[in-house]
C-alpha positions, -999 to 999 in steps of 0.1 A, spaced: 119 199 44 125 159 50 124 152 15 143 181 2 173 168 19 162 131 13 161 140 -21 193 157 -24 215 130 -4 203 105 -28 210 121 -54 243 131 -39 254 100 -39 264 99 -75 295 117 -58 299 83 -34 308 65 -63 328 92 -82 353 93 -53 352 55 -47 356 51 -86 385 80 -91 405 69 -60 400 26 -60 428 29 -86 453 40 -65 459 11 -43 459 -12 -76 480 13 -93 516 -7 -87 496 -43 -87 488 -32 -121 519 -24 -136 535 -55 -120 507 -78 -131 508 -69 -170 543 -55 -170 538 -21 -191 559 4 -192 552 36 -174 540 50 -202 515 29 -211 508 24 -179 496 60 -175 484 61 -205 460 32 -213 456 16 -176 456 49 -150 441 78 -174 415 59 -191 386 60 -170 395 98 -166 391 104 -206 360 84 -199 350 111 -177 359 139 -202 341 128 -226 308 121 -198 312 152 -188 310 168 -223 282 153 -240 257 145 -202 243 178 -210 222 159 -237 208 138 -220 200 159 -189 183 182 -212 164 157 -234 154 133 -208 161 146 -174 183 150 -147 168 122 -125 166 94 -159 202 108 -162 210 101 -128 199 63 -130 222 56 -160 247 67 -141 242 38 -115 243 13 -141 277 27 -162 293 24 -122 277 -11 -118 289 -21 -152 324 -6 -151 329 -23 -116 324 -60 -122 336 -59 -157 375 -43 -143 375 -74 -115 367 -97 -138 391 -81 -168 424 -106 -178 434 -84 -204 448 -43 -198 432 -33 -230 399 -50 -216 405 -34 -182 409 -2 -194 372 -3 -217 354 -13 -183 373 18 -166 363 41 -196 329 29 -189 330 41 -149 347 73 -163 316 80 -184 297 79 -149 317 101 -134 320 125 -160 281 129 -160 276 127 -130 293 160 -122 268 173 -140 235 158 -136 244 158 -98 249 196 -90 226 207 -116 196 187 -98 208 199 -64 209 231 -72 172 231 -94 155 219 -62 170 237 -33 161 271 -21 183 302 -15 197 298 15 204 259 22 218 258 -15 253 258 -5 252 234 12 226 210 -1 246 210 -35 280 209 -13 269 172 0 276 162 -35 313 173 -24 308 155 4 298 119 -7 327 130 -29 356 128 -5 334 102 17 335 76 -16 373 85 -12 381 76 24 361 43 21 378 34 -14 417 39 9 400 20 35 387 -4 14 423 -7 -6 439 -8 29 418 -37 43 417 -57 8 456 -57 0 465 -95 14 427 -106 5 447 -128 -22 475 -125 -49 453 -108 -75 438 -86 -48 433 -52 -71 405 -70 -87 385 -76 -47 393 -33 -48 376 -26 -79 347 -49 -79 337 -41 -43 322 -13 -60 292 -29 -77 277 -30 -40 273 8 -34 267 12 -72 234 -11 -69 223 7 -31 224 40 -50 204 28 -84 179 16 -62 177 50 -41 172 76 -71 145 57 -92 123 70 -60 135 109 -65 109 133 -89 121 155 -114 137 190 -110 106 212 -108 124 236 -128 134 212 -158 97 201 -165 93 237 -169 119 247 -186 118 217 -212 89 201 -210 64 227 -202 46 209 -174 39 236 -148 10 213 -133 33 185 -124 63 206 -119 43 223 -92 34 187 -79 70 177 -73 78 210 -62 48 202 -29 70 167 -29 105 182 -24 98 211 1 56 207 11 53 243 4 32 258 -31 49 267 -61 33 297 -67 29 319 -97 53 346 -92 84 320 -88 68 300 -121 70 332 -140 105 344 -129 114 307 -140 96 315 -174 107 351 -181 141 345 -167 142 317 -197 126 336 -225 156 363 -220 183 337 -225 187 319 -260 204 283 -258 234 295 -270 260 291 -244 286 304 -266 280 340 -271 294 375 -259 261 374 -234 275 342 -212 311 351 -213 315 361 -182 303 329 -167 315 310 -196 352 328 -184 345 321 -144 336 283 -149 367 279 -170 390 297 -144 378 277 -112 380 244 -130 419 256 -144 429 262 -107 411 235 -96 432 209 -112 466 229 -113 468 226 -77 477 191 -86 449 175 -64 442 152 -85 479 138 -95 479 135 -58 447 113 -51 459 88 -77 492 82 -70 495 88 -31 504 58 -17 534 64 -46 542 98 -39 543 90 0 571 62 -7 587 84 -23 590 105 9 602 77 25 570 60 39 568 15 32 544 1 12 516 -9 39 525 29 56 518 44 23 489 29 24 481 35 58 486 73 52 459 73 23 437 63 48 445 96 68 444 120 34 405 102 36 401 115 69 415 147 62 394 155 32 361 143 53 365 167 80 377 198 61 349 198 35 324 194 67 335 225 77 334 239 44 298 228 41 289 240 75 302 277 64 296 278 29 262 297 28 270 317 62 307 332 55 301 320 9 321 307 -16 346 336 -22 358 335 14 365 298 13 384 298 -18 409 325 -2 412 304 25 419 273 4 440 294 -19 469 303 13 468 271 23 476 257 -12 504 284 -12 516 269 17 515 234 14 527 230 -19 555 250 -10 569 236 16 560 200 5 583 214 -27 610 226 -2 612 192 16 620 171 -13 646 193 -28 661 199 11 657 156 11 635 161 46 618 126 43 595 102 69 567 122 88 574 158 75 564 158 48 533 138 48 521 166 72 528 191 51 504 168 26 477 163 50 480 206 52 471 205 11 442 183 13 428 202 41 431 231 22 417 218 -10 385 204 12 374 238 29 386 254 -7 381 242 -38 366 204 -28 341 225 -15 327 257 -36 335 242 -73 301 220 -78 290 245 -64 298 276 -80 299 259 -115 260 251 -107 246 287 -99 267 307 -125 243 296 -156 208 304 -168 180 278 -158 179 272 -199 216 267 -198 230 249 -169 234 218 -179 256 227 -205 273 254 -186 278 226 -158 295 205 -191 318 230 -200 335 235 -161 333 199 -156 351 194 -191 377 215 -187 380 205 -151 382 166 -163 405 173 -198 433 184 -174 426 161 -148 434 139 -174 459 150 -189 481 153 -157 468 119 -148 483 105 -176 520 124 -174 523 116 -139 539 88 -138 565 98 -163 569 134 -146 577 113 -114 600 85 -128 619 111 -150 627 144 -124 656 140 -104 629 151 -77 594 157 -69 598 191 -55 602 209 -87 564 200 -94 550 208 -62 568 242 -63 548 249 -103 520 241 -87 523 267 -60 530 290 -82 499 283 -101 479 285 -67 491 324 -65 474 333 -94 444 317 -81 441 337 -48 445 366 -77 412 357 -96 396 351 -63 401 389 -54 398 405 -83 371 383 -104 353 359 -90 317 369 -73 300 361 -44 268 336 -50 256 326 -17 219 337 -7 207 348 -41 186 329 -65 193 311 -93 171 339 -115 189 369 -105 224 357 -107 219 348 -140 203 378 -150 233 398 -131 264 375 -148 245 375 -182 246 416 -188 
């Protein structure tokens, strides 16, 4: 089992350097707009949402190349688009120029959220599958408390210091290209596309020193001959409908308006500059623990339970960070009430959503299932991205959008009840053979 996990971590560490990558930006994010003068507009628009339509567009066309060539080949362009994307915004003196380098990192994230989860989840068994593809969550939030530490301790490093926060990134970029060219290939891929059983059952010895034997090759087999490739079709709505619902929710909780533009949103509450800052740090924190725990119960209690959890205490959160704008209640209050929303996104949604998206489709289909989610999940991401700083420089106060958000959150503890199924402990065979009736 040393190299199943050994295996997995490195691979999960594609999610290191989408949180470093998706968060660095927020403690350059007013540098920026001072340094090249844009408008808000543009400055949401060209500077702040670019690397995230970079990531729309990764996440819709990765399933290519993690079909055709592999989810571990995959995996190492992915290192070099960070690497690239990283040096070329420090060394950028142009926004237009900045914002190419960014797309470039955005492409890496973007497929990563699919070659990640998809090669996770191909390699581990039943019962530790929660939570091995749940460290990609992890190195997720991890990348993001190092990238507000990081932006914390590199402010003063000199007057142009937002390029020291961005280019720091080549380093983990280079540890993690040289870490997966030593991974094999999913087991399950060279069967599925390549028709290699012999050295499919080679790397399968590799990952977990145990036999693939012939029954588990021909449920791989038959379970593919049932399924065409076309994803689609009346047969996948169901999961087709599930992966589009959790990535909706996902990003209409407003996590993600809130990871680039905290250290904005908490001056707004009254927190200085260098506090704001400070606090970032903390939502770091925060996130780490929370999605531990949600890791540590994710295959014991499942996915449902932790997205009802998540779901009150977005409800919550959002609701009374709403209420303490419009009431004016600003300094520590409601920061805490912030910290409350990250918790619950971590245990929640941070948590099952890689997850989830990764075990819904057939083995013939996942990769471009896995696209689909991530797209939808990276179009509104986006999308808000790009409005926010406009939304927050035109209402007469923030509160308004929390409360829509909350609102939002409701209907998600609804489709939790009512529609979403339970995944943990099952294999990836029969769950596609019970969503696919």
């Amino acid at each position: 089992m040393k190299n199943l996990y050994r295996f997995s971590i490195i691979s999960s560490l594609a999610g290191f350097l989408f949180g470093f990558d998706t968060v660095v930006i927020s403690g350059a994010d007013q540098q920026l707009q001072l340094f090249w003068k844009t408008s808000d507009l543009f400055h949401g628009t060209v500077i702040m949402s670019m690397a995230l339509w970079g990531t729309v567009f990764g996440a819709i066309f990765a399933s290519y190349p993690c079909d055709k060539w592999g989810r571990k080949k995959t995996l190492i362009i992915i290192g070099l688009l960070y690497f690239i994307s990283a040096l070329g915004s420090a060394f950028s003196n142009d926004p237009y120029v900045f914002s190419i380098f960014r797309l470039i990192g955005g492409f890496g994230v973007g497929a990563s959220t699919i070659a990640g989860p998809t090669y996770i989840s191909e390699i581990a068994p039943k019962d530790k599958r929660g939570k091995l593809v749940a460290l990609y969550q992890f190195n997720i939030v991890f990348g993001i408390l190092i990238a507000f530490i990081s932006n914390y301790s590199l402010q003063n490093i000199a007057d142009e210091s937002w390029r020291w926060m961005l280019g720091i990134e080549a380093i983990p970029a280079l540890i993690y290209l040289i870490g997966v060219t030593t991974i094999p290939n999913s087991p399950r891929w060279l069967i599925i596309k390549c028709g290699n059983v012999l050295l499919a059952k080679e790397n399968y010895f590799k990952i977990n020193r145990q036999k693939l034997n012939q029954s588990q090759i021909d449920d791989i087999i038959n379970q593919n001959n049932e399924n065409d490739d076309i994803l689609f079709s009346m047969k996948f709505a169901k999961p087709i409908l599930l992966a589009f619902l959790i990535a909706f929710f996902n990003q209409l909780s407003g996590i993600n308006a809130f990871l680039y533009y905290a250290p904005r949103i908490f001056e707004l509450a009254g927190l200085k500059s260098s506090s704001a800052l400070l606090s970032s740090v903390g939502i770091g924190i925060t996130n780490l623990v929370f999605t531990m725990i949600g890791i540590f119960l994710i295959d014991t209690i499942g996915r449902r339970k932790l997205l009802k959890i998540g779901s009150i205490g977005y409800i919550f959160s959002l609701s009374m960070v709403g209420i303490s704008f419009l009431m004016n209640w600003v300094g520590i209050i409601i920061p805490i009430f912030l910290f409350i929303f990250i918790a619950a996104h971590a245990i929640g949604q941070g948590t099952v959503i890689w997850v989830f998206i990764a075990e819904i489709f057939p083995n013939s289909l996942r990769a471009k299932g896995q696209s689909f989610g991530c797209s939808v999940h990276w179009v509104l991401a986006a999308l808000i991205t790009l409005f926010m700083p406009l939304i927050l420089s035109e209402f007469s106060n923030p509160g308004y959008i929390f409360l829509i958000f909350a609102v939002i959150m409701i209907f998600q503890y609804i489709f939790v009840i009512f529609m979403m199924p339970e995944t943990k402990n099952i294999s990836l065979e029969k769950l596609s053979l019970n969503l696919s009736r």
